[in-house]
PLY file of the C-alpha trace (Angstrom):
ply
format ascii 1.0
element vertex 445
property float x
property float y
property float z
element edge 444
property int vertex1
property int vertex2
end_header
34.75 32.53 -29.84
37.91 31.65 -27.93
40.74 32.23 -30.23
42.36 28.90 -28.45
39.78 26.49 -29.69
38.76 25.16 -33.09
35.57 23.60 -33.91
35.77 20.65 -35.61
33.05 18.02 -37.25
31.57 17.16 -40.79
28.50 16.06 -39.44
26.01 17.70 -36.98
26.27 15.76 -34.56
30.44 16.11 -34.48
30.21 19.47 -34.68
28.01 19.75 -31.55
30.00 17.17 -29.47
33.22 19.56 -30.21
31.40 22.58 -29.43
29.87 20.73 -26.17
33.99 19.93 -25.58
35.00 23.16 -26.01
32.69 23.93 -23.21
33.43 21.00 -21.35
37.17 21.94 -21.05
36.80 25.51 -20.65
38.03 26.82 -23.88
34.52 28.16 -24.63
33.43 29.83 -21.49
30.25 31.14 -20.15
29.08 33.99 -22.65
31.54 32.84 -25.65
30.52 34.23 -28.89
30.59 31.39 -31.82
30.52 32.22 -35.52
27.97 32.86 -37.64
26.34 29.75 -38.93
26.81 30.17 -42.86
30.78 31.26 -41.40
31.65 28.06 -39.95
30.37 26.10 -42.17
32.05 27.95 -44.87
35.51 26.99 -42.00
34.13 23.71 -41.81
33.41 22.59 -45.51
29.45 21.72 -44.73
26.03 22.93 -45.71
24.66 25.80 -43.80
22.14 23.31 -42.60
24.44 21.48 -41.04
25.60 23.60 -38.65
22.31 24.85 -38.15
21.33 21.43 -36.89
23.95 21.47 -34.47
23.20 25.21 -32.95
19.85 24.06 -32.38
20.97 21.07 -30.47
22.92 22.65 -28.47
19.98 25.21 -27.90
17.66 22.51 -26.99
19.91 21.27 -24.30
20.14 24.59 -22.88
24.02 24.73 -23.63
23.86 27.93 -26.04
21.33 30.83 -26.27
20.74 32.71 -29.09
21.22 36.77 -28.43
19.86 38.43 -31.43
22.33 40.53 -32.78
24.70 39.60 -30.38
25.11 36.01 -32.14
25.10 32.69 -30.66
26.57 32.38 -27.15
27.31 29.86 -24.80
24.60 30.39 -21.82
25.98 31.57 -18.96
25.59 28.05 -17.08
25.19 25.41 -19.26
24.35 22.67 -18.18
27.68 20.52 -18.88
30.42 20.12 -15.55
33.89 21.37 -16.81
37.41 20.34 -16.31
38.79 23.69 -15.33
39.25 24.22 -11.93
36.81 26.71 -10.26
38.34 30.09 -10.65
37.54 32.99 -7.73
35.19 35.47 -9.70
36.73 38.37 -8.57
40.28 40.07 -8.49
41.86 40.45 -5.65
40.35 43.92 -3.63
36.76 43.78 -5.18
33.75 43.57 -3.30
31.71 40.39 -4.59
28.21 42.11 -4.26
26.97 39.51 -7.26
26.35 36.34 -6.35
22.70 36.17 -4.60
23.80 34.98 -1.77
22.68 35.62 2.05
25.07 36.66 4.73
26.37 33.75 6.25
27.05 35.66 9.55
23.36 35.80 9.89
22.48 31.77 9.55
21.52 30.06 12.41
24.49 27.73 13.86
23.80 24.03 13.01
26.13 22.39 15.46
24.11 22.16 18.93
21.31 20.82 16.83
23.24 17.87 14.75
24.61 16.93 18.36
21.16 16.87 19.94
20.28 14.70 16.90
23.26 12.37 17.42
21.37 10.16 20.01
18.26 9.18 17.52
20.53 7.90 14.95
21.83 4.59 17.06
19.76 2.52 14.78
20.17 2.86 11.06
17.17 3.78 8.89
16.93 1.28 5.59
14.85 1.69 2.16
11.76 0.62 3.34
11.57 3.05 6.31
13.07 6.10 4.37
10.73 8.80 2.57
9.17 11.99 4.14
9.34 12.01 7.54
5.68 12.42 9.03
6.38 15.04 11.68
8.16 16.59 9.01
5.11 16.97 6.58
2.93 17.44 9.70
4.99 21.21 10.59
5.63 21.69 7.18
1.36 21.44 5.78
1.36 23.45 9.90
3.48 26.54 8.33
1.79 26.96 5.32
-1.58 26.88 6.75
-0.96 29.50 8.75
0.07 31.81 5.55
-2.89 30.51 3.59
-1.45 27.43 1.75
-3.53 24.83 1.32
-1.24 22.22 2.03
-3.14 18.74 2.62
-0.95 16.88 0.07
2.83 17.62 0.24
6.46 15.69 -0.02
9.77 17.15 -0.20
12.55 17.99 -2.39
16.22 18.78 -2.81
15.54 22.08 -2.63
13.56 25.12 -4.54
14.96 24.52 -8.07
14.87 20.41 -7.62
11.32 20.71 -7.22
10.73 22.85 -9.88
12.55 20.32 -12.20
10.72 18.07 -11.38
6.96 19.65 -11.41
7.71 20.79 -15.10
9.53 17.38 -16.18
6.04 15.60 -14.65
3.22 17.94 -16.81
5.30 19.22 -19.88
7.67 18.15 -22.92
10.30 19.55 -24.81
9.24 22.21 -26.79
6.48 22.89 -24.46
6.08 26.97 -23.41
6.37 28.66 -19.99
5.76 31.74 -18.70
8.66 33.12 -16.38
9.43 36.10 -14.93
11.07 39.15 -16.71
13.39 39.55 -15.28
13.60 36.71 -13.41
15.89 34.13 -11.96
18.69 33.15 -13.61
18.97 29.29 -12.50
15.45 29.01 -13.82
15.96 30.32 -16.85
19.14 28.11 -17.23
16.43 25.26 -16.25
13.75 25.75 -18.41
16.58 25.87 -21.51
18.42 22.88 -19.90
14.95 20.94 -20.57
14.30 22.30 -24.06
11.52 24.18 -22.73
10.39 27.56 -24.33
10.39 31.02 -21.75
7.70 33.59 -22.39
8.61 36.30 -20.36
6.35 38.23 -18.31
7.03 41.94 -17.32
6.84 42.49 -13.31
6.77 45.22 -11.56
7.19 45.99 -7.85
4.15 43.92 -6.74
5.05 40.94 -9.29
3.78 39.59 -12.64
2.27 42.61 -14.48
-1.69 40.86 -15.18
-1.16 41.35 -19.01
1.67 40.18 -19.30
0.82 36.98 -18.04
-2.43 37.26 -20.20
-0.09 37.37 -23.20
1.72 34.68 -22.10
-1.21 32.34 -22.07
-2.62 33.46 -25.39
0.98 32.54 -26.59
0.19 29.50 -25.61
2.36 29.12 -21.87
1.65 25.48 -20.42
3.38 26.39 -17.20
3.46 29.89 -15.05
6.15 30.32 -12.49
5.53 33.22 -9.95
7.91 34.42 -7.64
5.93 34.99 -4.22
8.08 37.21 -2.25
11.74 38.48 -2.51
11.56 38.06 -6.34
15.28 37.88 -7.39
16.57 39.74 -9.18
13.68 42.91 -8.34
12.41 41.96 -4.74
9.20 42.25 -6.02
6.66 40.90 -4.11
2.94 40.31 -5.09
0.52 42.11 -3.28
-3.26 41.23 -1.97
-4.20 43.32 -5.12
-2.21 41.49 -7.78
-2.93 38.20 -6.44
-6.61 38.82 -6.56
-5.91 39.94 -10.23
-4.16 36.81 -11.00
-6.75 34.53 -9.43
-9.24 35.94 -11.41
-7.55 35.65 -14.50
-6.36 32.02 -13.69
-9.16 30.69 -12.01
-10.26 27.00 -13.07
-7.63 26.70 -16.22
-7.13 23.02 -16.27
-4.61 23.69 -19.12
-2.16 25.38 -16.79
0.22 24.15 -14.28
1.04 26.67 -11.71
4.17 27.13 -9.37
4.58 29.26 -7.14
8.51 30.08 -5.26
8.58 31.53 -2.02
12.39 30.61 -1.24
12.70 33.89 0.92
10.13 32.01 3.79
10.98 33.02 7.05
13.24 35.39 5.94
10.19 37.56 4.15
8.95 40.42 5.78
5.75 40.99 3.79
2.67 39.05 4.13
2.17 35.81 2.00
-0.43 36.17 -0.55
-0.93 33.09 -2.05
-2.41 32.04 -5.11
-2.37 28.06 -4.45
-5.03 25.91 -5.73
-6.67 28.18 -8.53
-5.84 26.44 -11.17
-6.24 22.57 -11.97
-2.31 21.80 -11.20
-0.71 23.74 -9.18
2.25 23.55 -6.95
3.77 25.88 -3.75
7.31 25.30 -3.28
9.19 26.68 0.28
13.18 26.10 0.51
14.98 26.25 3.73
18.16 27.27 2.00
17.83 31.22 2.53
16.60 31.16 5.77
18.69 28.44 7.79
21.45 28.17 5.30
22.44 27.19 1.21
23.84 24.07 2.25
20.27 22.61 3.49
19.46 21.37 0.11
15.47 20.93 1.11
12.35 22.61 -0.03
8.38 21.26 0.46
6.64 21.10 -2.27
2.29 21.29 -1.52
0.22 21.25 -4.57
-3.00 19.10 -5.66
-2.96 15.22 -5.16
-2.15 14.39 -8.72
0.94 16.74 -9.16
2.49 16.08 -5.97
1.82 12.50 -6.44
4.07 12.38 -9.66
6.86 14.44 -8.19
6.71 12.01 -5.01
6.91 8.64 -7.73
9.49 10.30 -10.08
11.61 10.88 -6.86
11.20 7.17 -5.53
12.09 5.55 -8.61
15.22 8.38 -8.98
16.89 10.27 -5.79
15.03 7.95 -3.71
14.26 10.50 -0.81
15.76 13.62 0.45
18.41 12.39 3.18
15.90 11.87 7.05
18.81 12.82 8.70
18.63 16.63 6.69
14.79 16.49 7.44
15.69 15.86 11.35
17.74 18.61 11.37
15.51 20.72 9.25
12.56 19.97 11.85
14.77 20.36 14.72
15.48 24.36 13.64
12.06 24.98 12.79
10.93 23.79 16.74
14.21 25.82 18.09
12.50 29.29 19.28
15.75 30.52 19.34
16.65 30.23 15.61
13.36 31.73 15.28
14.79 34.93 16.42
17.61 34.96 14.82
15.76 34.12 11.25
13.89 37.22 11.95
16.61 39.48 12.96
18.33 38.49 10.03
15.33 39.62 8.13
15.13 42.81 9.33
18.95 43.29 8.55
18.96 42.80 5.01
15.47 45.00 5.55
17.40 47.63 7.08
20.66 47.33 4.59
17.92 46.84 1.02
16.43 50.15 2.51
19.45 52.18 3.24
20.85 51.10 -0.07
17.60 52.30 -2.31
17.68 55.51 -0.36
21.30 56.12 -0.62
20.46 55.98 -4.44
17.67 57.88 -4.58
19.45 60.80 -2.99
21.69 60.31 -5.67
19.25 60.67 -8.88
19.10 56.93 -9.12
15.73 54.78 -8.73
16.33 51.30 -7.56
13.77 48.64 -6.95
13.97 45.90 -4.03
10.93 45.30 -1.85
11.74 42.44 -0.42
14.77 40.16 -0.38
18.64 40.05 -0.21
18.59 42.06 -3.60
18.45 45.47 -5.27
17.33 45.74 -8.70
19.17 49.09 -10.76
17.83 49.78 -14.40
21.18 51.41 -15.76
21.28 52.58 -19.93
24.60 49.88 -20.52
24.87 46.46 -18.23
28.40 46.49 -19.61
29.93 49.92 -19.08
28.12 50.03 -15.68
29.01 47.00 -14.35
32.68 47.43 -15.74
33.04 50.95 -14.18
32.02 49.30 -10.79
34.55 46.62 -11.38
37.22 49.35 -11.75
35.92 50.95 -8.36
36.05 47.91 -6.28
32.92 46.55 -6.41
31.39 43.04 -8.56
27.59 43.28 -9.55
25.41 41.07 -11.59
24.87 42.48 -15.42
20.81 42.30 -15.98
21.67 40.13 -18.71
21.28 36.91 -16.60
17.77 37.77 -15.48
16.89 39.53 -18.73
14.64 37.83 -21.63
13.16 40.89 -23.08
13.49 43.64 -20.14
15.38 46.60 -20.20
18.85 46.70 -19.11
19.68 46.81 -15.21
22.21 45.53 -13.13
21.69 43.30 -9.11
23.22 44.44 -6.01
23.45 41.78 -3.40
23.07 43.31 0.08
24.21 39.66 1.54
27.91 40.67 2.03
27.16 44.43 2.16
28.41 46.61 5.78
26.75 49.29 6.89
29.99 51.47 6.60
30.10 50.15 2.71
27.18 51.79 1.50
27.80 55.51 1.10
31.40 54.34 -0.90
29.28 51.94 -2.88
26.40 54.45 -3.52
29.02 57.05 -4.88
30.92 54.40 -7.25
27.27 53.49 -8.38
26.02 56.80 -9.30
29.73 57.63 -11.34
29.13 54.40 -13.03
25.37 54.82 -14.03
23.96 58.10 -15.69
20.57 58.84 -13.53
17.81 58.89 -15.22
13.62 59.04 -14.60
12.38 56.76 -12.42
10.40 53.92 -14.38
9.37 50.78 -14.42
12.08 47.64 -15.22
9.74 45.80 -17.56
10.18 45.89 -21.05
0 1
1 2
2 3
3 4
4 5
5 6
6 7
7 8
8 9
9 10
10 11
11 12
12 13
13 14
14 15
15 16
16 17
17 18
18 19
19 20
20 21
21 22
22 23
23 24
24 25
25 26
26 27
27 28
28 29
29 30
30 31
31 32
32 33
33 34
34 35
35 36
36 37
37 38
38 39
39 40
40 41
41 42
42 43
43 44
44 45
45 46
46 47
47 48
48 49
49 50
50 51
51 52
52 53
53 54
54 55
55 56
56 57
57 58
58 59
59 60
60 61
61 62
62 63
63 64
64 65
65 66
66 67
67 68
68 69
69 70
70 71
71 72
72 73
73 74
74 75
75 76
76 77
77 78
78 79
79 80
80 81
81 82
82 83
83 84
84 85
85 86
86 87
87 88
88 89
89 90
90 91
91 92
92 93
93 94
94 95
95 96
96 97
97 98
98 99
99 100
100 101
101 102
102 103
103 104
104 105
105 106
106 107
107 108
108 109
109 110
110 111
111 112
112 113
113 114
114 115
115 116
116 117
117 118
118 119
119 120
120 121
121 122
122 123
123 124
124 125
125 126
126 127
127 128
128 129
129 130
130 131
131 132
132 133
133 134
134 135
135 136
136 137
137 138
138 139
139 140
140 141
141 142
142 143
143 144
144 145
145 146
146 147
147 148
148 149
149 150
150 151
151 152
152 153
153 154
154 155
155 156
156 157
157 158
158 159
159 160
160 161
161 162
162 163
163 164
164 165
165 166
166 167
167 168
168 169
169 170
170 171
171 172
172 173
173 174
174 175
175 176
176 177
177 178
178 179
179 180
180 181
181 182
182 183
183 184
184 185
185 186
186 187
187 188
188 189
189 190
190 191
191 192
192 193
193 194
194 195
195 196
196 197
197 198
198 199
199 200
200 201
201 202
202 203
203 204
204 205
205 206
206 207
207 208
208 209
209 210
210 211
211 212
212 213
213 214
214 215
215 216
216 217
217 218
218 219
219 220
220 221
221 222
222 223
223 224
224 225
225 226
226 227
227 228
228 229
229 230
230 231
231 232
232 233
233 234
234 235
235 236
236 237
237 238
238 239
239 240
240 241
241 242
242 243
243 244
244 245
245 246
246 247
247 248
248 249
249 250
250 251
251 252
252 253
253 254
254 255
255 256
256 257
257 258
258 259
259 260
260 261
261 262
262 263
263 264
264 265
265 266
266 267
267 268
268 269
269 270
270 271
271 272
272 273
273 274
274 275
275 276
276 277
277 278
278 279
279 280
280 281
281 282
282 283
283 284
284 285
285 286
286 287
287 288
288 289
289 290
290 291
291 292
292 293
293 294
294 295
295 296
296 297
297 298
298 299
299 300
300 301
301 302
302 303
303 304
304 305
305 306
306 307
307 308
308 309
309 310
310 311
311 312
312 313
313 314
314 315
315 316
316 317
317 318
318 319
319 320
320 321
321 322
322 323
323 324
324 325
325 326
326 327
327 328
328 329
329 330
330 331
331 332
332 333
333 334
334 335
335 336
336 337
337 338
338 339
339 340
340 341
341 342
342 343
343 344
344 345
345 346
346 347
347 348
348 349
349 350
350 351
351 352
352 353
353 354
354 355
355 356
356 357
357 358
358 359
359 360
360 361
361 362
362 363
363 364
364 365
365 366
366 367
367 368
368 369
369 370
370 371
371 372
372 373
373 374
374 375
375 376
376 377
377 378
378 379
379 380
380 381
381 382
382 383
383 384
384 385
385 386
386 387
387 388
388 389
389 390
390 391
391 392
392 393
393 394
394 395
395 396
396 397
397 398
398 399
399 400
400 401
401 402
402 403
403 404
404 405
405 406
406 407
407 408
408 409
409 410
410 411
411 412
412 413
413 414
414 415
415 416
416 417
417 418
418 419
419 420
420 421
421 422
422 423
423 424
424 425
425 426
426 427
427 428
428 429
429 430
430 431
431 432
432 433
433 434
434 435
435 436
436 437
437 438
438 439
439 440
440 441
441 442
442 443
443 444
C-alpha cells in the first residue's frame, strides 16, 4: 500500500469509502498492495470481520482483486475516475509496444467523408426520429450474412465492450458466473468484476477456447460464455472450422446459456469467420468498427435472437438513448467507400506481415510466440516482472500477462500497432536477453 495514504473508518462501509478515496485521488494506484485483513484491523481498532466486509465490497464492485498470495490489490482499472492527471506511461526513449492499440497511420481518413455528410444534416434529427438507422442495419445484417451470421434481428451499440455490458446486465445478476477467456481481454475482465460477476476461465489455445475447458466451465455452473472470434487479444487466437464444430456440438440447444461472441478485428481479420451464432437459446454476435476504421468510432452491431437483442435495444432507449445517427452516417458512408475498403485490407496484411516477421524473428531466437491473427503477439516468459522490466531497461514497454491472466501461465503482449519494420531485429534481441527460451508449449494453464 502507498506509504502516503492511511486508511481510515470504524465501520465497513467507512473503511471502503476511504479505500475507494484513496483510489479516487491516486494515492492507491492501479496494482497497490493493501494489508492483510486481520493487519488493518488490528491498525484500525475493528473486528476482522469488519474489514472483511469492506474487501469484499470493494471486490464486488470490481475496484480490488484478490491475488492469492500476492494479497489484495487494487485492479488494474477500477472502475472509479481519478483526480490525478493522466500521466504518459512511458519514460521518455521507450517504445510503447503495450497498449493494444492499431497503427493509426493505417486508419482510413475521416475528413472527405464527414464533408460529404455535411449536406444531409440541414435539418436536425429529434427523439422521435433517432434510433438505428435502417440502411444502417440493412448493410450491417448484409455483412454478416455473408460470413455466416444470422443476423435478422440486430441494433447497435457504443461499441464492442458497451454491448457486452449490456447483453450480460440484460440475462445475469451479481454473483452470477461466466466463462471468459484465459487469457483473455483485460477490459472484460475489468467488466465482468465491475458488475460483481464471477470469471471462470477457460484455457485457449491457438484455434480458441480449448472444448474442455469450456465443458468445465459449464459444469461450474457458467451462465454466460464469451468467445473471442478472431484476433483473440491477448493470443491472436482464432477459432477454427474444427473448434467451432466442437463447440456447437457441445453447446447446442442449452437454453441455460447466453452466448457472445467478439469479433472486434472485422475487416481487419484475415482468417475466415467461423461462427457459432444461434446455437444456443440466447446468443449474441457483436462487430465493432473501432479496429478497423478507427478507436474513436465508438460503434459496434450487436445480432443475436429476438428476445436478447430486444432487451439490449429497450435498456438503451430508456438509458443512452441511441448511438449518435450522425456516427452511424459516417460509419455507413466508409463501409460503401471502395476505397477505404482497400486500405482496411492493406492494413490487414501489414500487421499480417509485421505479427509474422515478429514470431519468426523469435523463433530463430529459441523463443515460441503465439499470434494468429490480430495486432498482437502473445510470449509465455518464466517471470512477467523481470521480463517485462528488463525490456523496460532496453527501450521497449510490453504488457505483463498479468492483465489477461486468471489462471494461465505467465506471458507477456507485444503490440505490433506502433512496431517498424527496421524495429524488429533490435526488439527481437532485447526480447530474447530479457526472456530465458524455453520448449515450445501451450499458454493455457
Amino acid at each position: 500500500m502507498s506509504a502516503r495514504y492511511q486508511v481510515t473508518g470504524r465501520t465497513a462501509a467507512e473503511i471502503s469509502a476511504s479505500i475507494e478515496s484513496g483510489v479516487r485521488v491516486g494515492d492507491l494506484p492501479a496494482g497497490a498492495a493493501l494489508p492483510p485483513v486481520r493487519a488493518l484491523a488490528a491498525e484500525l481498532g475493528v473486528s476482522p470481520a469488519t474489514v472483511a466486509r469492506a474487501y469484499q465490497d470493494l471486490r464486488q464492485r470490481g475496484l480490488l482483486a484478490t491475488a492469492g498470495r500476492h494479497g489484495t490489490r487494487v485492479r488494474p482499472r477500477p472502475p472509479v475516475a481519478t483526480r490525478r492527471a493522466l500521466r504518459p506511461s512511458t519514460a521518455p526513449g521507450v517504445r510503447d509496444l503495450s497498449l493494444g492499440e492499431p497503427d493509426t497511420r493505417l486508419l482510413p481518413p475521416l475528413g472527405p467523408h464527414l464533408a460529404a455528410l455535411a449536406a444531409d444534416f440541414d435539418t436536425p434529427i429529434g427523439y422521435a426520429s433517432a434510433g438505428v438507422l435502417p440502411e444502417l442495419a440493412d448493410a450491417a445484417r448484409e455483412r454478416l450474412a455473408a460470413d455466416g451470421v444470422p443476423a435478422a434481428d440486430v441494433t447497435v451499440t457504443g461499441g464492442a465492450l458497451d454491448g457486452i455490458e449490456r447483453l450480460l446486465a440484460a440475462h445475469l445478476r451479481p454473483g452470477d458466473a461466466v466463462a471468459v477467456e484465459d487469457p483473455g481481454w483485460a477490459n472484460l475482465l475489468d467488466l465482468v468484476a465491475a458488475l460483481g460477476l464471477r470469471p471462470i476461465g477457460v484455457p485457449v489455445d491457438d484455434e480458441g477456447p480449448i472444448e474442455a475447458g469450456v465443458c468445465a466451465a459449464l459444469a461450474a455452473g457458467a451462465r454466460a460464455l464469451v468467445v473471442t472470434s478472431r484476433a483473440q487479444n491477448p493470443t491472436g487466437a482464432a477459432v477454427s472450422a474444427d473448434r467451432a464444430a466442437a463447440l456447437r456440438a457441445l453447446l447446442a440447444g442449452r437454453e441455460d446459456l447466453l452466448l457472445i461472441e467478439d469479433d472486434h478485428a472485422a475487416e481487419l481479420a484475415r482468417v475466415p469467420l467461423h461462427p457459432l451464432a444461434g446455437v444456443t437459446g440466447a446468443w449474441a454476435f457483436v462487430r465493432s468498427v473501432s479496429k478497423p476504421y478507427g478507436p474513436d468510432l465508438r460503434l459496434a452491431v450487436l445480432a443475436g435472437d429476438e428476445a436478447t437483442v430486444a432487451r439490449v435495444a429497450g435498456r438503451a432507449r430508456v438509458g443512452a438513448g441511441w448511438v449518435s445517427t450522425v456516427l452511424q452516417r459516417l460509419v455507413l458512408a466508409l463501409w460503401r467507400d471502395p476505397a477505404t475498403a482497400a486500405l482496411v485490407d492493406r492494413a490487414g496484411a501489414d500487421y499480417e506481415r509485421r505479427r509474422g516477421d515478429l514470431l519468426a524473428a523469435l523463433a530463430a531466437r529459441g523463443l515460441a510466440g503465439h499470434g494468429r491473427t490480430g495486432i498482437n503477439v502473445w510470449l509465455p516468459v518464466p517471470d512477467e516482472t523481470s521480463a517485462v522490466t528488463a525490456l523496460r531497461d532496453a527501450g521497449w514497454a510490453v504488457a505483463p500477462g498479468a492483465l489477461f491472466r486468471i489462471a494461465a501461465t505467465p506471458g507477456v503482449r507485444v503490440t505490433v500497432g506502433q512496431l517498424d519494420p527496421a524495429d524488429l531485429p533490435a526488439l527481437a534481441d532485447a526480447i530474447a536477453r530479457a526472456v530465458h527460451p524455453r520448449p515450445p508449449s501451450a499458454f493455457t494453464a
